[in-house]
Backbone bond lengths (Angstrom), bond angles and torsions (degrees), N, CA, C in turn:
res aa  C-N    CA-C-N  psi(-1)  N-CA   C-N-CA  omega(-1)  CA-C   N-CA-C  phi
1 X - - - 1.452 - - 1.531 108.44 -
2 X 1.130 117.45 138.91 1.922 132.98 176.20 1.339 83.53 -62.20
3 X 2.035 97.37 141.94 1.382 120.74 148.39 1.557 99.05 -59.17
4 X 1.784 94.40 143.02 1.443 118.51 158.12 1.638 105.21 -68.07
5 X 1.385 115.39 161.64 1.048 111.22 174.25 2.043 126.60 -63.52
6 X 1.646 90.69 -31.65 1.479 98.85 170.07 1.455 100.74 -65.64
7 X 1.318 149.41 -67.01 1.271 145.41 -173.29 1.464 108.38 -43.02
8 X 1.609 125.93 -40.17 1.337 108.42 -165.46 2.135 92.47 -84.96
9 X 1.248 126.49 -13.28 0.912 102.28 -179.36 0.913 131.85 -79.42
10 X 1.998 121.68 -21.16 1.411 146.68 160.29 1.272 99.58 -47.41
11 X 1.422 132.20 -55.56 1.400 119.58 -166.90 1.689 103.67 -67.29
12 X 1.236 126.72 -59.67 1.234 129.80 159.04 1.599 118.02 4.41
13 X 1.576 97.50 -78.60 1.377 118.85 173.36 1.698 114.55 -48.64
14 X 1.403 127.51 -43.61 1.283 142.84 -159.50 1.500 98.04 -75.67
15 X 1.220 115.76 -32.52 1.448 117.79 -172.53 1.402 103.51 -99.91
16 X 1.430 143.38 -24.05 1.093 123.56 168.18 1.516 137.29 -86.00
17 X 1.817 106.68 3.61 1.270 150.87 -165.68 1.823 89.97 -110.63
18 X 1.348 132.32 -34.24 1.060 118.14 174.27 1.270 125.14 -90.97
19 X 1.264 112.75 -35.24 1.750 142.45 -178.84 1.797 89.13 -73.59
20 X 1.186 128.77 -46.31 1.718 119.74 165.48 1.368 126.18 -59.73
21 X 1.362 100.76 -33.60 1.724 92.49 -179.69 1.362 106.41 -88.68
22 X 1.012 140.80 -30.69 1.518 158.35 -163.08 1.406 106.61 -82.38
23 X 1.605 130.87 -38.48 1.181 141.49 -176.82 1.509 113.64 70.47
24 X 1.198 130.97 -35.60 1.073 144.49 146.08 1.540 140.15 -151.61
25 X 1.185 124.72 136.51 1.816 122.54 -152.27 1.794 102.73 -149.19
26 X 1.096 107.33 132.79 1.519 114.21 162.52 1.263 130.06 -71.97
27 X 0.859 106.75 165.90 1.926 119.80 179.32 2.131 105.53 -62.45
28 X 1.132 84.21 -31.51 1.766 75.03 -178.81 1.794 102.90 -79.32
29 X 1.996 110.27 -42.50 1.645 113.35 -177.19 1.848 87.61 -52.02
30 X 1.301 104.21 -60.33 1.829 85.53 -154.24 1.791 112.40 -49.89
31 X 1.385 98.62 -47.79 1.837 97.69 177.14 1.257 106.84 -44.72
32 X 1.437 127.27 -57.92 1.957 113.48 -175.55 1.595 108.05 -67.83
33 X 1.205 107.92 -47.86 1.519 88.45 -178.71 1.552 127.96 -60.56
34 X 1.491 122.08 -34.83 1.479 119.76 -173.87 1.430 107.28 -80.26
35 X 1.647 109.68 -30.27 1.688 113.44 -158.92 1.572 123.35 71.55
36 X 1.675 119.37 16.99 0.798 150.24 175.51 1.401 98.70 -88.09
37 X 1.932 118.56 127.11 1.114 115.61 170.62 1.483 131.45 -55.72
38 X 1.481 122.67 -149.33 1.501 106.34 -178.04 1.774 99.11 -110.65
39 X 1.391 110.42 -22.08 1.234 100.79 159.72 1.544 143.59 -88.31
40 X 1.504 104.24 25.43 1.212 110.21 -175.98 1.388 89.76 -106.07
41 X 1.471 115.00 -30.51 1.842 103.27 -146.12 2.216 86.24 -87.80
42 X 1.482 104.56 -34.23 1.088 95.31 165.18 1.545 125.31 -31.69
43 X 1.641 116.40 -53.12 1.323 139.30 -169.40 1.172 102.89 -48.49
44 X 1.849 93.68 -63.78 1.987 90.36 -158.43 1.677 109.55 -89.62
45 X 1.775 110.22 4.60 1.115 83.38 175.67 1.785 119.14 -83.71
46 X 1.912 88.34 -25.97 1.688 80.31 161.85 1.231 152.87 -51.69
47 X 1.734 106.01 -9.48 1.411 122.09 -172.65 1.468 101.29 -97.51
48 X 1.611 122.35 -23.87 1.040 120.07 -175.64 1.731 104.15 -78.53
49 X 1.286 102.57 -36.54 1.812 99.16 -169.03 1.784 97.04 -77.27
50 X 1.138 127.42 -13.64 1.366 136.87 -175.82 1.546 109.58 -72.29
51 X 1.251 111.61 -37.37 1.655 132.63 171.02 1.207 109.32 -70.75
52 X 1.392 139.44 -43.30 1.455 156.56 -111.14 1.057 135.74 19.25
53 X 1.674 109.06 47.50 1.500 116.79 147.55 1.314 146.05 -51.94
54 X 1.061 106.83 -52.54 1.719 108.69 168.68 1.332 101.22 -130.50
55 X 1.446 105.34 -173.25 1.276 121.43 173.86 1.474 118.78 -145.96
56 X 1.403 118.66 129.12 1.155 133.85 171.90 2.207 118.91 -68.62
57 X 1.804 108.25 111.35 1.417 86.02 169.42 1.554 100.80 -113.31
58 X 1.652 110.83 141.28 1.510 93.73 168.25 1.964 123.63 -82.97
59 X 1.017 99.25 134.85 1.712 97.08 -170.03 2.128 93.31 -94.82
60 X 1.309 94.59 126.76 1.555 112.70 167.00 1.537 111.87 -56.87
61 X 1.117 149.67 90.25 1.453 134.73 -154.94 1.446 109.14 -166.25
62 X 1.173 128.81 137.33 1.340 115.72 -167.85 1.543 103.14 -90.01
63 X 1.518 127.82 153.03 1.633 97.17 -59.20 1.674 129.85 -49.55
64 X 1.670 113.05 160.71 1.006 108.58 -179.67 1.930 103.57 -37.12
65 X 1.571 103.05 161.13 1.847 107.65 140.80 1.932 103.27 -154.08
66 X 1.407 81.67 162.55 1.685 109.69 167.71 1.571 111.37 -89.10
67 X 1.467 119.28 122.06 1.385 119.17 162.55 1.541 109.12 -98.55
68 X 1.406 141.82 134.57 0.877 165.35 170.50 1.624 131.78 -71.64
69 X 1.099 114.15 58.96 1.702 100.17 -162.48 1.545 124.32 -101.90
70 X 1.361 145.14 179.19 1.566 131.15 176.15 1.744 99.31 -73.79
71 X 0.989 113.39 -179.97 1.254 130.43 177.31 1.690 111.32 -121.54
72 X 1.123 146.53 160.68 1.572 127.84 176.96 1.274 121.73 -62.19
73 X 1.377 125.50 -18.37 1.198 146.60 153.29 1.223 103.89 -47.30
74 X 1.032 133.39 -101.51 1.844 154.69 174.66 1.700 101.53 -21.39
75 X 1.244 109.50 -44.29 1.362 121.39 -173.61 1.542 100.05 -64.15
76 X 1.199 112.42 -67.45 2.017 120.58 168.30 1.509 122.29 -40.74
77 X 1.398 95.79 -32.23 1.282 106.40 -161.95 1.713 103.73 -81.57
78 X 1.312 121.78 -32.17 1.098 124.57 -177.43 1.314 106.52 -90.27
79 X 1.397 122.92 -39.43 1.486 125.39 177.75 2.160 100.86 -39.24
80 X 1.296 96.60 -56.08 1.747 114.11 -176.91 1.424 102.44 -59.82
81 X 1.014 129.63 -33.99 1.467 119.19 -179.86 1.451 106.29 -83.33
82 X 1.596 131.27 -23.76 1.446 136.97 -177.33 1.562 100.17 -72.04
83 X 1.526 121.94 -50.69 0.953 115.94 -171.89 1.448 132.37 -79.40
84 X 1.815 109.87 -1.38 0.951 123.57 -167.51 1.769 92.90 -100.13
85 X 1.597 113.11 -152.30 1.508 133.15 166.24 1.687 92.26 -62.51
86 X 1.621 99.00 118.88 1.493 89.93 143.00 1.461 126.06 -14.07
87 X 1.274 108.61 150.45 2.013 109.47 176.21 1.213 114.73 -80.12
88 X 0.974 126.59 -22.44 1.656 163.97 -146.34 1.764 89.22 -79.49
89 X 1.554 94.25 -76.64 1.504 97.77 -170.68 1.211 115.59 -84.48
90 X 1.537 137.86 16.19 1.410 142.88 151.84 1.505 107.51 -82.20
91 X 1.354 121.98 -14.98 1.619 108.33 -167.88 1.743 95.05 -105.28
92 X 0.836 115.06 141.16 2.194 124.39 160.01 1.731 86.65 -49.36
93 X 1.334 57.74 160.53 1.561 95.91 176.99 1.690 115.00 -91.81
């Protein structure tokens, strides 16, 4: 079944709350940490770099990987949500 739109925005949130504390994380850290498959985190990270939240670099490395980091945007953006209400208690339940 499709995420609801509240669900895809929680995940949204989960990854830019992880990618902030972490400062920077790969495609394999985000898959173990969220438990989110590899085509989801693919999904939302495209929506996030689509916004200009983070940014994807690919590192040449055997095997290749993607590091994941905020963008100054993403960086503000979370700072404003820290300083505000938790995100938690702005979203339904």
């Amino acid at each position: 079944m499709p995420d609801t739109l509240l669900t895809h925005i929680k995940k949204l949130i989960t990854l830019l709350k992880l990618i902030y504390s972490s400062k920077s994380l790969s495609i394999t850290d985000i898959v173990n940490e969220t438990g989110f498959n590899r085509s989801q985190v693919y999904t939302l990270l495209e929506v996030l770099e689509k916004l200009g939240l983070i940014k994807r670099e690919r590192i040449r490395t055997v095997p290749p990987r993607t590091i994941v980091t905020l963008t100054d945007k993403g960086s503000n953006f979370m700072k404003c949500i820290e300083q505000s209400n938790d995100i938690d208690t702005l979203l339904p339940k």
